[in-house]
Every structure is written in C-alpha cells, then in structure tokens.
Short mmCIF file of the C-alpha atoms (twelve columns), coordinates in Angstrom:
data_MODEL
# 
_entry.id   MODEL 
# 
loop_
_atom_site.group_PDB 
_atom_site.id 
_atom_site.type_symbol 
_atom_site.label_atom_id 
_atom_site.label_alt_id 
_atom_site.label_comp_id 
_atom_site.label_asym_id 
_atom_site.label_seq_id 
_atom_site.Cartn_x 
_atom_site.Cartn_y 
_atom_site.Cartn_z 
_atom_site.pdbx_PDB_model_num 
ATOM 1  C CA . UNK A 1  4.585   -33.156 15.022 1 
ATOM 2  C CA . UNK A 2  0.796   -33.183 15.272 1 
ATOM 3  C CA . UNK A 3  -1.012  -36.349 13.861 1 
ATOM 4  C CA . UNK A 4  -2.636  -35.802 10.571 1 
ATOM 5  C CA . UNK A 5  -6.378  -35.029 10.618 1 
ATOM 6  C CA . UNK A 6  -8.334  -37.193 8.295  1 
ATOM 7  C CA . UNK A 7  -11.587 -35.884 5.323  1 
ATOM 8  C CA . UNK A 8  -14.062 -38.012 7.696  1 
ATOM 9  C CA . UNK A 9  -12.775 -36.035 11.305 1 
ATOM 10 C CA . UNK A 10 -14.017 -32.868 9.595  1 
ATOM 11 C CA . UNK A 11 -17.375 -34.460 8.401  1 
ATOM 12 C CA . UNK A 12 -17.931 -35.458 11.693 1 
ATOM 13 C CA . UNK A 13 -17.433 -32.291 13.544 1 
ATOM 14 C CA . UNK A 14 -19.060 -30.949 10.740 1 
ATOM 15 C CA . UNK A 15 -22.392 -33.302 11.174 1 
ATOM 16 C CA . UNK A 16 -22.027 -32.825 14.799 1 
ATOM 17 C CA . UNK A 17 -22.295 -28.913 14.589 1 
ATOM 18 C CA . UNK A 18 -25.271 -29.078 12.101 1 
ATOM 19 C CA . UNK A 19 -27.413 -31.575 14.061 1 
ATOM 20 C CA . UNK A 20 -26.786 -29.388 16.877 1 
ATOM 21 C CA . UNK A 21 -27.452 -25.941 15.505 1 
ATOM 22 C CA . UNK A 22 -31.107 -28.131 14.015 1 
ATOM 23 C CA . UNK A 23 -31.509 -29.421 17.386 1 
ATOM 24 C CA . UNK A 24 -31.471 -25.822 18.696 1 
ATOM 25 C CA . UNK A 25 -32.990 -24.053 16.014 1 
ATOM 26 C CA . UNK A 26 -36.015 -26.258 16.885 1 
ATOM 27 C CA . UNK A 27 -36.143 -24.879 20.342 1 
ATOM 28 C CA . UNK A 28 -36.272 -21.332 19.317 1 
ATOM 29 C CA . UNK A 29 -38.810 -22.066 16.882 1 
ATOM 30 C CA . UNK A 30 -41.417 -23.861 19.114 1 
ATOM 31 C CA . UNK A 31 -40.121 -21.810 22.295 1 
ATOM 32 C CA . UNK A 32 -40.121 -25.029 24.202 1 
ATOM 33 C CA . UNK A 33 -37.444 -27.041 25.420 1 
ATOM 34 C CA . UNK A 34 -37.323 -30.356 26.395 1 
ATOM 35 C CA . UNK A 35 -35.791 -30.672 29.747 1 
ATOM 36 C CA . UNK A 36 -36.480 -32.143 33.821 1 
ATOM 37 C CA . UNK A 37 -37.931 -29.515 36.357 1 
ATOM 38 C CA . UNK A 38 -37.402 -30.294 39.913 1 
ATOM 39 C CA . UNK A 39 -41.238 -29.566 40.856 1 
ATOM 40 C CA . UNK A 40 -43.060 -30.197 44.321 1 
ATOM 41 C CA . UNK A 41 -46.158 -30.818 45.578 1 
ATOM 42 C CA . UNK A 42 -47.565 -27.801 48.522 1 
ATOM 43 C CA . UNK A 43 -50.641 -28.393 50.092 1 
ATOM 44 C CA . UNK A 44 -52.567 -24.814 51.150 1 
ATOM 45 C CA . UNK A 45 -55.224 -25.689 53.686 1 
ATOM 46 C CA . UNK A 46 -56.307 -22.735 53.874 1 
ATOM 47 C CA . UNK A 47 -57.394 -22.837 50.459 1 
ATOM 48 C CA . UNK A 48 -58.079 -26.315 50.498 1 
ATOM 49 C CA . UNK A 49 -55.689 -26.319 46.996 1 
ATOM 50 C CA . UNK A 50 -53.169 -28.599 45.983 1 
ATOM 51 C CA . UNK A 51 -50.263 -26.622 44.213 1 
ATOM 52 C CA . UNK A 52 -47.488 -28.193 41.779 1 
ATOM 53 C CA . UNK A 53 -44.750 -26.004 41.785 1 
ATOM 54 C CA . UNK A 54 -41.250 -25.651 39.973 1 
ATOM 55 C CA . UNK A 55 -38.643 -25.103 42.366 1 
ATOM 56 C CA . UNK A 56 -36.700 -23.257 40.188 1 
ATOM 57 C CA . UNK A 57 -38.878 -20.360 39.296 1 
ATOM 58 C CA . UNK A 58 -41.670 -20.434 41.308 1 
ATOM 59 C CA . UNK A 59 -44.631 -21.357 39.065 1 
ATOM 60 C CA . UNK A 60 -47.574 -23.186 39.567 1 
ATOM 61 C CA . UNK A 61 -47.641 -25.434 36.905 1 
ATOM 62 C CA . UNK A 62 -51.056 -28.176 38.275 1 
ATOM 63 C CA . UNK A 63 -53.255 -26.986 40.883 1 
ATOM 64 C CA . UNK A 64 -56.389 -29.219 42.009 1 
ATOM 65 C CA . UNK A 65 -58.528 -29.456 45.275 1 
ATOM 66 C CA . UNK A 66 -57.495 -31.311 48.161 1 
ATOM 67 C CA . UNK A 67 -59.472 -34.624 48.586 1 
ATOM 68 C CA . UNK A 68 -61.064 -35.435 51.599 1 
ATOM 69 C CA . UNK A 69 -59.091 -38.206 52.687 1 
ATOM 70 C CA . UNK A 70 -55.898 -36.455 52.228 1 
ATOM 71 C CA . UNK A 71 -53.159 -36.408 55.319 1 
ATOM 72 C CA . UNK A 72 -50.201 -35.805 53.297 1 
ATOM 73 C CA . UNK A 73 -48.560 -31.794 53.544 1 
ATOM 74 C CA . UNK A 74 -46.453 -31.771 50.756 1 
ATOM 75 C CA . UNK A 75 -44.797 -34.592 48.446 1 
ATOM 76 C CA . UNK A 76 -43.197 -34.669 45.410 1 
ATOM 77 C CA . UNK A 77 -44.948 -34.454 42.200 1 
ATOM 78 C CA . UNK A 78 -44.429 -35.493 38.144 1 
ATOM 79 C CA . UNK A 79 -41.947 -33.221 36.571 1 
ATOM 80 C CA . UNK A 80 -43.268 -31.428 33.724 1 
ATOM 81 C CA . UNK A 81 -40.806 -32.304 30.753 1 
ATOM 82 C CA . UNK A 82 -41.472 -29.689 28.380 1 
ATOM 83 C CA . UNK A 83 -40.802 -25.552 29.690 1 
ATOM 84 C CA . UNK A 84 -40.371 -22.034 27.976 1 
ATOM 85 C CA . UNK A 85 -37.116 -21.169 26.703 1 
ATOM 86 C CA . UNK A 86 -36.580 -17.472 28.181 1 
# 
C-alpha cells in the first residue's frame, strides 16, 4: 500500500514547478543565462593581442594589447558569468 500523499506535498511540487518555469521564463525573455564559462587567456604575438576566449565555443569574449613587460603565453582568465541562450 503506497503512503498517503499529503495537500502541502502537492503545493510544494506545485511551488517548485512555478518558480522554475519563472526562473526560465526569465532566461528566454532577456536571452541571457546566468552560468560559468571555462574561458582562457591566448597570447598572439604576432598581433601583439591578448585574446579571452571560451573554450566551449570559440569566442573571443576580451581582447586587449599585450604590455610590454609581459612573459606569460597563455593563462587563465575571469569567466564571464552571463552568455546567450541559443
């Protein structure tokens, strides 16, 4: 015999599936969602340009010029937190 479900389980799943479809509706509204990138840092000498790249597409998401003083080739950079929903 299965236990006997409660008014307040439903509510919950309930409340549970609303903030989640507002949570979501949010994202397809601004066409942004929150979430970490894995991103790194290339160096092109040849260019003498610093690139920030996401690892998962591809994109250059910060470029600058290389200072002077730089020796480093490639390091790891500050994740951008907010990306286009495709």
């Amino acid at each position: 015999m299965h236990a006997a479900y409660r008014p307040s389980d439903y509510k919950d799943k309930l409340d549970a599936a609303r903030n989640e479809m507002d949570r979501l509706s949010v994202i397809i509204k601004n066409e942004h969602e929150p979430r970490a990138v894995e991103c790194r840092w290339i160096d092109d000498w040849e260019h003498n340009m610093r690139r920030c790249v996401r690892q998962d597409s591809g994109e250059v998401v910060d470029e600058h010029a290389i200072p002077d003083s730089s020796t480093a080739r490639s390091t790891a950079c500050p994740q951008p937190t907010v990306v286009r929903s495709r």
